[in-house]
TORKOL-4160 file (C-alpha; in steps of 0.2 Angstrom, whole numbers, padded with zeros to 4 digits, m for minus):
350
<pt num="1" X="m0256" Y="m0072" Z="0364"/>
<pt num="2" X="m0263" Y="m0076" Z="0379"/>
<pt num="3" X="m0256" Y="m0094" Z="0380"/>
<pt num="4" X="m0252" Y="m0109" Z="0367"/>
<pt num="5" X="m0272" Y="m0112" Z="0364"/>
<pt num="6" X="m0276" Y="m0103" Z="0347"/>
<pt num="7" X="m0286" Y="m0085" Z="0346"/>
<pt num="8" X="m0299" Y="m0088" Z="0335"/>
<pt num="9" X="m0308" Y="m0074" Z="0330"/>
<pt num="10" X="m0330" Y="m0074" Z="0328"/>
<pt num="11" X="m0340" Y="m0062" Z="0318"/>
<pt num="12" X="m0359" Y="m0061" Z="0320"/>
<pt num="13" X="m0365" Y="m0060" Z="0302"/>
<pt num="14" X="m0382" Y="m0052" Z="0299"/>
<pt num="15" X="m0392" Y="m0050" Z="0318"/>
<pt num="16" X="m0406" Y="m0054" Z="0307"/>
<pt num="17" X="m0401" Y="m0072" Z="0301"/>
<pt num="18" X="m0397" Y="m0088" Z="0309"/>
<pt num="19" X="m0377" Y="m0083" Z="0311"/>
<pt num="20" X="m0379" Y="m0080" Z="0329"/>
<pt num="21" X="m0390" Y="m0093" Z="0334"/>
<pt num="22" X="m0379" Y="m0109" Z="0326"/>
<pt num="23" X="m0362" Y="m0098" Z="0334"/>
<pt num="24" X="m0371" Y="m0098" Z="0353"/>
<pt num="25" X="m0373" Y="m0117" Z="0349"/>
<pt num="26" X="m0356" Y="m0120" Z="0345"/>
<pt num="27" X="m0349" Y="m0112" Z="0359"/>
<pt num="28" X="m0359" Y="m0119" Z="0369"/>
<pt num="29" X="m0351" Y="m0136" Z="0364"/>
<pt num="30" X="m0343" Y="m0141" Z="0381"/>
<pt num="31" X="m0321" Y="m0141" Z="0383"/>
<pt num="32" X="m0322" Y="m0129" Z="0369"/>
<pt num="33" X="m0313" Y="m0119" Z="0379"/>
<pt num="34" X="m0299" Y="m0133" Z="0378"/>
<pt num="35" X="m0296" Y="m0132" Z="0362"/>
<pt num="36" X="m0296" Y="m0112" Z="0358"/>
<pt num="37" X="m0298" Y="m0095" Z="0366"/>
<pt num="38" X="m0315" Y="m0089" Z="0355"/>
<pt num="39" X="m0319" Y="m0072" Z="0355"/>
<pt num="40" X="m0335" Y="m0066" Z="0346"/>
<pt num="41" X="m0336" Y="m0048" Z="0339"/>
<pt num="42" X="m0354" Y="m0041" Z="0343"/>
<pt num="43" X="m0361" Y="m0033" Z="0357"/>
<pt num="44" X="m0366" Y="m0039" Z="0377"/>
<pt num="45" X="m0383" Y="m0033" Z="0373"/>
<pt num="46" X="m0385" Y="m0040" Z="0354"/>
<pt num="47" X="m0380" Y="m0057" Z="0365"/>
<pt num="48" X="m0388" Y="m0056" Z="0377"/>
<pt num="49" X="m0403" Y="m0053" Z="0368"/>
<pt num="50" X="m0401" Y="m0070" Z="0358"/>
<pt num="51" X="m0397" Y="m0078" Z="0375"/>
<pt num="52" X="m0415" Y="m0076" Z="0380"/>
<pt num="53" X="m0423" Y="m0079" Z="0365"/>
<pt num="54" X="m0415" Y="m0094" Z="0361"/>
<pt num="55" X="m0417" Y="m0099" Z="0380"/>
<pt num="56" X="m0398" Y="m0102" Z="0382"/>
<pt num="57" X="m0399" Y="m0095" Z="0399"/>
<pt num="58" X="m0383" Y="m0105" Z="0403"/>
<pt num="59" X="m0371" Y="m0097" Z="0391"/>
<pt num="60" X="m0361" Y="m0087" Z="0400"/>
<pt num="61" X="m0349" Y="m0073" Z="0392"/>
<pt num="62" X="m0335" Y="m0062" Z="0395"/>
<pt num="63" X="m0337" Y="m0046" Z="0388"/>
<pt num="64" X="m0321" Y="m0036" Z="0383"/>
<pt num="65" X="m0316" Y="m0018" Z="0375"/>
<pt num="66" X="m0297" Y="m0024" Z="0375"/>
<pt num="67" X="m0287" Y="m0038" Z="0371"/>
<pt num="68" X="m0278" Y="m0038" Z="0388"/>
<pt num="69" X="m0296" Y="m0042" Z="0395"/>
<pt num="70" X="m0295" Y="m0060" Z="0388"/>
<pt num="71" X="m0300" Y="m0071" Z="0398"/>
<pt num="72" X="m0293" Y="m0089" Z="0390"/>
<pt num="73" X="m0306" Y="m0100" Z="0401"/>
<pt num="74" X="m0321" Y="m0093" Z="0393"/>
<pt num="75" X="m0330" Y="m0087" Z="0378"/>
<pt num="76" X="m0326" Y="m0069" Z="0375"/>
<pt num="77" X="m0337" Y="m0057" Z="0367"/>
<pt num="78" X="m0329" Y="m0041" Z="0360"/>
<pt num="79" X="m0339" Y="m0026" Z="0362"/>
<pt num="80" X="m0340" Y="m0017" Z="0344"/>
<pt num="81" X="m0355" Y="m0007" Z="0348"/>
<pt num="82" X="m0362" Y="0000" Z="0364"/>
<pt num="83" X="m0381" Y="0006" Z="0357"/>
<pt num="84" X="m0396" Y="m0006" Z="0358"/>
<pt num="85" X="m0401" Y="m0012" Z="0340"/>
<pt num="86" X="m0416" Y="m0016" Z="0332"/>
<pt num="87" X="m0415" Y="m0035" Z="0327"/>
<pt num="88" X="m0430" Y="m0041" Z="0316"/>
<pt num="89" X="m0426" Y="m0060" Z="0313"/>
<pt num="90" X="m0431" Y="m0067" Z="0298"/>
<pt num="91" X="m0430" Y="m0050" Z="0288"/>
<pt num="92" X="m0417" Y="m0039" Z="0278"/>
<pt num="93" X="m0414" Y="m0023" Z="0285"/>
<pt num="94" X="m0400" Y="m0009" Z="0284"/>
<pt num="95" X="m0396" Y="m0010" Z="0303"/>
<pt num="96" X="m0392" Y="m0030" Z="0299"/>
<pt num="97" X="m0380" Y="m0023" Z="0287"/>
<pt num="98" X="m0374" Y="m0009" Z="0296"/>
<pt num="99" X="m0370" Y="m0020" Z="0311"/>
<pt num="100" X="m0364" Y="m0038" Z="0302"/>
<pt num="101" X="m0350" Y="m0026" Z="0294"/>
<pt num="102" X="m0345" Y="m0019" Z="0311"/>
<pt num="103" X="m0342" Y="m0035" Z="0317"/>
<pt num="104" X="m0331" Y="m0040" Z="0301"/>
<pt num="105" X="m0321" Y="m0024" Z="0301"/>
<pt num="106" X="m0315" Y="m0026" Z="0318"/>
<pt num="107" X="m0312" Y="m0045" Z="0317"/>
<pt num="108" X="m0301" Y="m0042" Z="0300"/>
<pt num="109" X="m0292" Y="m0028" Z="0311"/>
<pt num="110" X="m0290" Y="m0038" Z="0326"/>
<pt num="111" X="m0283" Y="m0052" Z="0314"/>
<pt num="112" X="m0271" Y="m0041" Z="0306"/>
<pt num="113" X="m0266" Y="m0034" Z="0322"/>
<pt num="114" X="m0261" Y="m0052" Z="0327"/>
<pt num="115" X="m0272" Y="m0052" Z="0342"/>
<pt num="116" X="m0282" Y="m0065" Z="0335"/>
<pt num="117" X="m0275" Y="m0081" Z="0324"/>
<pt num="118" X="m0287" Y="m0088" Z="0314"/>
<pt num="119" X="m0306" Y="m0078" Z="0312"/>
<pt num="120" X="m0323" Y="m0087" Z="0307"/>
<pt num="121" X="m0337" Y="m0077" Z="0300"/>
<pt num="122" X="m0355" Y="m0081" Z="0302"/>
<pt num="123" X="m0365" Y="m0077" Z="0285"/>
<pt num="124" X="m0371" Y="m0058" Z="0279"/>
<pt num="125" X="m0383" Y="m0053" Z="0267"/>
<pt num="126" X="m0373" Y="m0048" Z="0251"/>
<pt num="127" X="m0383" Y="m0033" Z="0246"/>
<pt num="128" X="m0388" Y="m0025" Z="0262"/>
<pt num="129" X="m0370" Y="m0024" Z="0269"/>
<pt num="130" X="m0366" Y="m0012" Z="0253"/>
<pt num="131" X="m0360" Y="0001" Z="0259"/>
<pt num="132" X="m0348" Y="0015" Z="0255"/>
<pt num="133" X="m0334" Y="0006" Z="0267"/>
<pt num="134" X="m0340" Y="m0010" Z="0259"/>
<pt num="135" X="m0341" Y="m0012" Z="0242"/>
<pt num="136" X="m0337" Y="m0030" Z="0237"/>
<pt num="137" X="m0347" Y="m0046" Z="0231"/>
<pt num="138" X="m0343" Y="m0055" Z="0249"/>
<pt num="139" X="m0331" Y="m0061" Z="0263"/>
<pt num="140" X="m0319" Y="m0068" Z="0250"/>
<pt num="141" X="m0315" Y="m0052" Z="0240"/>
<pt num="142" X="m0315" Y="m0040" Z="0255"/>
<pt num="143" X="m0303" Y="m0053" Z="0266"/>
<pt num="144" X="m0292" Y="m0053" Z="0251"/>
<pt num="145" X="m0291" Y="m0037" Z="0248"/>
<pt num="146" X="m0287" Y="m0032" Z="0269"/>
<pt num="147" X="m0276" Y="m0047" Z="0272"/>
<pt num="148" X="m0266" Y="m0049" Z="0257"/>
<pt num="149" X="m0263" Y="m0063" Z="0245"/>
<pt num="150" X="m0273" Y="m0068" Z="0232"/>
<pt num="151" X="m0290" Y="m0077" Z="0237"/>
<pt num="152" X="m0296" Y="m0094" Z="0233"/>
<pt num="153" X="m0313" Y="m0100" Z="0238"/>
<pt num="154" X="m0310" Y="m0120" Z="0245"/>
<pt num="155" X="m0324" Y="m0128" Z="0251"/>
<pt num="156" X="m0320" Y="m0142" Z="0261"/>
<pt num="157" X="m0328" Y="m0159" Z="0272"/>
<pt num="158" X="m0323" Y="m0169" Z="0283"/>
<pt num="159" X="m0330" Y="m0184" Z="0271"/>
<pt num="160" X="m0311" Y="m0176" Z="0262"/>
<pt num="161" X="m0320" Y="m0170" Z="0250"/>
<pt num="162" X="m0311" Y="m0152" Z="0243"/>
<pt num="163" X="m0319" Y="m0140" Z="0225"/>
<pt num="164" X="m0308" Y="m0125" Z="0223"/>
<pt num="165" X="m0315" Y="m0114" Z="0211"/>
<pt num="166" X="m0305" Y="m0106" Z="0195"/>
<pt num="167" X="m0319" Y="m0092" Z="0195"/>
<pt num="168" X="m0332" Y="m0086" Z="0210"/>
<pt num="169" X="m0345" Y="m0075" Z="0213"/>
<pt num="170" X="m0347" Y="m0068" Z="0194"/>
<pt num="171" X="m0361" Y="m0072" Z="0180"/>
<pt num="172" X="m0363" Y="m0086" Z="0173"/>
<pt num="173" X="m0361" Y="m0077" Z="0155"/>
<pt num="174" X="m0343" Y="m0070" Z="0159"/>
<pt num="175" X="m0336" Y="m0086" Z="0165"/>
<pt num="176" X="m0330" Y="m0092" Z="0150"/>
<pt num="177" X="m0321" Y="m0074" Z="0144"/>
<pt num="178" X="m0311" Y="m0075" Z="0161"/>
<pt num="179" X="m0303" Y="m0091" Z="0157"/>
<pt num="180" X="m0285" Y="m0092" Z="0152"/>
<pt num="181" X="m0270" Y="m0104" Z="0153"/>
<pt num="182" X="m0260" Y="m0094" Z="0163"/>
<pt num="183" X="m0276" Y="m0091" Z="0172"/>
<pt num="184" X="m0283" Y="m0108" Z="0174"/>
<pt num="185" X="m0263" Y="m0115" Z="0180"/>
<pt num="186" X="m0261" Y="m0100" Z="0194"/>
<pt num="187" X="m0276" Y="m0107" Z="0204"/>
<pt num="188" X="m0271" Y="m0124" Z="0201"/>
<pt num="189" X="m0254" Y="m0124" Z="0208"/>
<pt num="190" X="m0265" Y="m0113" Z="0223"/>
<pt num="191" X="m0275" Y="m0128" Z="0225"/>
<pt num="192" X="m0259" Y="m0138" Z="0228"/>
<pt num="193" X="m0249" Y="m0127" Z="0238"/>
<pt num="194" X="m0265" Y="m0124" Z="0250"/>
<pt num="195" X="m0268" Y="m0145" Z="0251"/>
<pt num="196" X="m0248" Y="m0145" Z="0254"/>
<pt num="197" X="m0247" Y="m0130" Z="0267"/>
<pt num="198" X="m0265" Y="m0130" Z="0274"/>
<pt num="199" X="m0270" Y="m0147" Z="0274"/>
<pt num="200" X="m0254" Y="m0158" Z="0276"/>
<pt num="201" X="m0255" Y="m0168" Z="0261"/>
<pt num="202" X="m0238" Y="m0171" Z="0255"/>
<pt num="203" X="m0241" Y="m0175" Z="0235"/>
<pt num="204" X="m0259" Y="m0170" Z="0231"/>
<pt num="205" X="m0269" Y="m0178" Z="0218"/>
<pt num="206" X="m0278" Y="m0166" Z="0209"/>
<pt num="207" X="m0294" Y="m0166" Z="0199"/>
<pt num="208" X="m0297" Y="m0152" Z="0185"/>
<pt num="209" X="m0317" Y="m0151" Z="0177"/>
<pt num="210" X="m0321" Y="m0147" Z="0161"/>
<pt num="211" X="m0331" Y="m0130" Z="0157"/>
<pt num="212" X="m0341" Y="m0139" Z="0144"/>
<pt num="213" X="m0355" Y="m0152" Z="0144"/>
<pt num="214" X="m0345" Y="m0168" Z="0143"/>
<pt num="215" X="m0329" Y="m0159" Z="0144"/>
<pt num="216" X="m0331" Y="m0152" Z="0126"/>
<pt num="217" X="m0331" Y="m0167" Z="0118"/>
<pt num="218" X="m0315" Y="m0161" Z="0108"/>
<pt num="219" X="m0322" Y="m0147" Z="0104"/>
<pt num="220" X="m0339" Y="m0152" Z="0098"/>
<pt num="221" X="m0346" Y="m0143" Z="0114"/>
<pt num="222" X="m0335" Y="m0127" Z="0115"/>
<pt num="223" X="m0317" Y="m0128" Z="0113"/>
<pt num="224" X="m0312" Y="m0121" Z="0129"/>
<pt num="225" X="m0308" Y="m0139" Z="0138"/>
<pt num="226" X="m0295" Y="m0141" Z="0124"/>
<pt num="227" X="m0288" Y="m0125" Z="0119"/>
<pt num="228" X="m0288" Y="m0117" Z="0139"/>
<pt num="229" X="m0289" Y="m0129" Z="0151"/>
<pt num="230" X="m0282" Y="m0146" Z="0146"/>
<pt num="231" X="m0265" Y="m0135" Z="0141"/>
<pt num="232" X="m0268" Y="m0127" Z="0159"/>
<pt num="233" X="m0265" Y="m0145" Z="0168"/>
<pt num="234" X="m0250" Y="m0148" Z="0155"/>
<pt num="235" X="m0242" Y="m0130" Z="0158"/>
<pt num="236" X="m0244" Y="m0133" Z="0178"/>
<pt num="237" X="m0226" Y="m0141" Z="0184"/>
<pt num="238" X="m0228" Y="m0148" Z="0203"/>
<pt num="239" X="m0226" Y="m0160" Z="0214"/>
<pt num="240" X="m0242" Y="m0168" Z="0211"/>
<pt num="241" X="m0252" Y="m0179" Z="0202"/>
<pt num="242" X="m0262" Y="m0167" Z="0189"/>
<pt num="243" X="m0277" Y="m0174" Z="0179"/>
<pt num="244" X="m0293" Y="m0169" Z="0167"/>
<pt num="245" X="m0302" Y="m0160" Z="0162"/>
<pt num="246" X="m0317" Y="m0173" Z="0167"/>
<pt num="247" X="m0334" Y="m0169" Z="0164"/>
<pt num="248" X="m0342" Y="m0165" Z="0181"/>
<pt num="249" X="m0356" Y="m0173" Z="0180"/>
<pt num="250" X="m0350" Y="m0189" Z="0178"/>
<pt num="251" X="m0335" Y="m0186" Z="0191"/>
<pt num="252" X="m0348" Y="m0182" Z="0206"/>
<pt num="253" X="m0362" Y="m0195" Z="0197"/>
<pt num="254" X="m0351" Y="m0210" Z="0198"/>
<pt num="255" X="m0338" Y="m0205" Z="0213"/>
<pt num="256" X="m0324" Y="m0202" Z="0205"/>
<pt num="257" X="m0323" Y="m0188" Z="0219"/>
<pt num="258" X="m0317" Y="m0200" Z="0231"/>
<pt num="259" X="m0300" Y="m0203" Z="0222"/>
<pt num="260" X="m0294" Y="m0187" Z="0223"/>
<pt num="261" X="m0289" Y="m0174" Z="0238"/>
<pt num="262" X="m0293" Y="m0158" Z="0229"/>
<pt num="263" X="m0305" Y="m0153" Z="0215"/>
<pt num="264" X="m0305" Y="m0136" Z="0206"/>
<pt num="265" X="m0321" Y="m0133" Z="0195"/>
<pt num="266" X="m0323" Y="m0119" Z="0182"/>
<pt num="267" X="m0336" Y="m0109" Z="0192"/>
<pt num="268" X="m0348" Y="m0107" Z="0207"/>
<pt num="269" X="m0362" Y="m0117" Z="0205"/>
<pt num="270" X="m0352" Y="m0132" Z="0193"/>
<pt num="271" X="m0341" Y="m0134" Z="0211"/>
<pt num="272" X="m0353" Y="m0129" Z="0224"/>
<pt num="273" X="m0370" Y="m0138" Z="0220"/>
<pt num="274" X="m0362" Y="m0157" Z="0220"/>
<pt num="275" X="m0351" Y="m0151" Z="0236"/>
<pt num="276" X="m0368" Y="m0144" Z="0245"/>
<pt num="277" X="m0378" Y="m0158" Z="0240"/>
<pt num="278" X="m0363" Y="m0171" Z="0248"/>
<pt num="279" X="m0357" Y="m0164" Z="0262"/>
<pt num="280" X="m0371" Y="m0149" Z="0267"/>
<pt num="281" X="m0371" Y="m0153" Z="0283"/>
<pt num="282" X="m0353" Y="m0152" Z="0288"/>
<pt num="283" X="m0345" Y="m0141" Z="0273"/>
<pt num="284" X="m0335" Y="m0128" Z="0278"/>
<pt num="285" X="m0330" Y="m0114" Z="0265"/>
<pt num="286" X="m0309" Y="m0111" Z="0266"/>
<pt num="287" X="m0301" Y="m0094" Z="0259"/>
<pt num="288" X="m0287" Y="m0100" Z="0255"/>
<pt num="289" X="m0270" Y="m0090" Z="0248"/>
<pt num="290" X="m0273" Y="m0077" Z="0260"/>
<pt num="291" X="m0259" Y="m0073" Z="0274"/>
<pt num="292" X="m0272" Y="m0079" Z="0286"/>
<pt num="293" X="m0283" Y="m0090" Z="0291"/>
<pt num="294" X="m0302" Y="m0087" Z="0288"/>
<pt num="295" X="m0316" Y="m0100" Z="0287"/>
<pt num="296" X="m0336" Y="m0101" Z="0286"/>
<pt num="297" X="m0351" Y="m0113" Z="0285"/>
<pt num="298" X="m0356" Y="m0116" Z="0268"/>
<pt num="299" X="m0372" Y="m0108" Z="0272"/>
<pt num="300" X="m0381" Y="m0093" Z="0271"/>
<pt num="301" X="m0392" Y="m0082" Z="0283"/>
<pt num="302" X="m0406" Y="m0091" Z="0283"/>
<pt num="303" X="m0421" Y="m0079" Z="0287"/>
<pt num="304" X="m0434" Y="m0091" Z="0285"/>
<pt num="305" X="m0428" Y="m0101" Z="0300"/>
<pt num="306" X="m0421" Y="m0085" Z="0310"/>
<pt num="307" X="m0427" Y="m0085" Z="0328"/>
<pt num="308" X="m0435" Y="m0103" Z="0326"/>
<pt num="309" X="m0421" Y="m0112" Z="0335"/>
<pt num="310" X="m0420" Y="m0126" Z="0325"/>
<pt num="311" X="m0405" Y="m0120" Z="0313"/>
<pt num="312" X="m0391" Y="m0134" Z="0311"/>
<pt num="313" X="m0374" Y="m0128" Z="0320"/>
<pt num="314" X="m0364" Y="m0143" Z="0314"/>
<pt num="315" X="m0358" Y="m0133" Z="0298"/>
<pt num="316" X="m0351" Y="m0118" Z="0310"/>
<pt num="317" X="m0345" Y="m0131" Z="0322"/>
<pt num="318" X="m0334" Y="m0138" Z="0309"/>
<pt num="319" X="m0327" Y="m0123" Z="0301"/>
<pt num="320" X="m0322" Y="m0117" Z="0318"/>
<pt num="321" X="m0313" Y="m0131" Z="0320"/>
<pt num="322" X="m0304" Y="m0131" Z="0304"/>
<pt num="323" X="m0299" Y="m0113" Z="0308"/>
<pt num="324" X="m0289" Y="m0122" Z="0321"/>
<pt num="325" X="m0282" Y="m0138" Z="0311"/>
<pt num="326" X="m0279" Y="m0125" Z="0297"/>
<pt num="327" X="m0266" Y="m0116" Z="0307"/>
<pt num="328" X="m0258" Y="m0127" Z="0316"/>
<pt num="329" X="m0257" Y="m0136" Z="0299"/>
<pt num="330" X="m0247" Y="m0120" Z="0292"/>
<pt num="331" X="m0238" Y="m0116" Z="0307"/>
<pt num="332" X="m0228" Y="m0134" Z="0307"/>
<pt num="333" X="m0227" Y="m0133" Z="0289"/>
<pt num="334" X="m0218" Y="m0116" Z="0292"/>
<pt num="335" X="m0207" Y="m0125" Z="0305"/>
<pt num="336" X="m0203" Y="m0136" Z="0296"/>
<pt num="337" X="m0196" Y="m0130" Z="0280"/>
<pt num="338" X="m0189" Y="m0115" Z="0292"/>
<pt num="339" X="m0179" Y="m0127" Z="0301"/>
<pt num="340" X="m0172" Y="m0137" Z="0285"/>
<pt num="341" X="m0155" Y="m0145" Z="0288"/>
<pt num="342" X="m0144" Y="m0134" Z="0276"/>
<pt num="343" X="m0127" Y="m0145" Z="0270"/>
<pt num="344" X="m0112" Y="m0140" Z="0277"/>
<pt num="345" X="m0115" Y="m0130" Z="0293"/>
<pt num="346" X="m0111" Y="m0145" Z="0305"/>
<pt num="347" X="m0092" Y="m0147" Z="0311"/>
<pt num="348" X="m0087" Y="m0165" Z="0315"/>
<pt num="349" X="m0084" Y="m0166" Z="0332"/>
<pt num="350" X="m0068" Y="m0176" Z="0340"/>
């Protein structure tokens, strides 16, 4: 570490979409280099090229093939590739995949490696980064499988607003079979432990949805609110207030939202169409329950803006700096309980 300002790691996400763009305008942001030591994992030349495009003439780089190159005063761009690539904004091609995976695979390893703290990925396109190295649904599922823990996708604003989701990027059809007490409880007690550990909250109050329209209805509607989920919240044993199932869309319809810290829906789109339609702007997607940090905007690539120059950077903007909060937020935690006064190891002095 190069000094007590935070590594935070930058992948490009697909050359072709708006990842780039929306990063080069967040670091751009001025006394960035204040608050953490950015490096982004693509190449001089890929940047360069954006530079100019964009007419950001005035971004000014470091360009680094080591970790001992770091410069902590300015934006740092790790050179994963040396060759010139093809970029077709607005369009999904191979080399978008090829090179938004590169990126990734070097970030995760540098992460690992402990030369970065906290990384931030800009979005890829899910199907052309298939790959025979790649082989998974998204960021979540690879993260979690190089990092270690078990994942949990948290999106979260700075409204407060936080949906964890029981199940993520599956069909709708198998939601319901993937459902379980035990199941339903684990990701529960994640929640609170993530809005303990990452988040600083000291006795979370958490909101469960129902599966069902109207929360079953007592099983007039499908009886999995009663027979899976509203034993789940009675199963689960914390330190926090626990409470549902509510039907969601009377939760989000009449803000009963705003009274809790933390919500965990079902599945993807029950959690992430109301958050999306609050808090687009400034939504920040969280893994949470890895060993490390890792965060994202709540978008995707975008092509029919790519190039334009009129993408929003305030999502990127935001998760880069909960990358930063998140961490600090774990390492005091982890100070904390670390340095817990145990009874009995003072002497009374004379």
């Amino acid at each position: 570490m190069t000094d007590n300002k935070i590594i935070v790691g930058i992948t490009q996400g697909d050359i072709n979409g708006i990842g780039l763009e929306v990063v080069l305008k967040t670091l751009m942001e001025p006394g960035i280099s204040e608050v953490c030591t950015p490096i982004l994992f693509s190449s001089q030349k890929t940047v360069s090229y954006y530079r100019k495009v964009l007419g950001l003439e005035e971004f000014s780089f470091n360009p680094i093939r080591d970790f001992t190159q770091i410069n902590t005063k300015k934006v740092n761009v790790f050179v994963c590739y040396e060759e010139e690539v093809n970029i077709e904004m607005g369009k999904a091609t191979d080399s978008g995949g090829k090179y938004a995976y590169l990126s990734l695979e070097k970030a995760t390893q540098a992460l690992v490696d402990q030369h970065i703290q906290a990384l931030v990925t800009a979005p890829i396109n899910k199907t052309n980064i298939q790959s025979e190295h790649f082989k998974f649904v998204g960021h979540t599922e690879y993260l979690g499988e190089k990092l270690g823990g078990e994942p949990l996708m948290l999106l979260c604003s700075e409204s407060g607003l936080r949906v964890a989701l029981v199940t993520g990027h599956i069909p709708l059809s198998e939601v319901a079979s993937k459902l379980t007490i035990d199941g339903v409880s684990k990701k529960i007690t994640q929640l609170y432990e993530s809005l303990v550990k990452d988040f600083g909250i000291r006795k979370p109050k958490i909101a469960v949805l129902g599966l069902n329209p109207h929360a079953g209805d007592n099983g007039a509607i499908g009886n999995e609110d009663k027979d899976i989920i509203k034993p789940a919240i009675e199963k689960t044993k914390l330190n926090a207030l626990i409470y549902g199932p509510y039907s969601a869309d009377g939760f989000f319809g009449n803000g009963t939202y705003r009274q809790f810290d933390g919500v965990l829906a079902m599945y993807h789109d029950q959690g992430l169409i109301p958050f999306k339609t609050i808090a687009f702007n400034d939504g920040v997607n969280f893994t949470a329950g890895l060993t490390a940090v890792r965060t994202s905007p709540d978008h995707g690539t975008a092509y029919d803006i790519a190039g334009k120059n009129i993408a929003n950077e305030q999502s990127f903007k935001s998760a880069l700096y909960a990358a930063i909060d998140i961490y600090k937020n774990r390492k005091l935690f982890a100070e904390v309980n670390e340095n817990t006064l145990k009874l009995g190891t003072f002497k009374k002095e004379r």
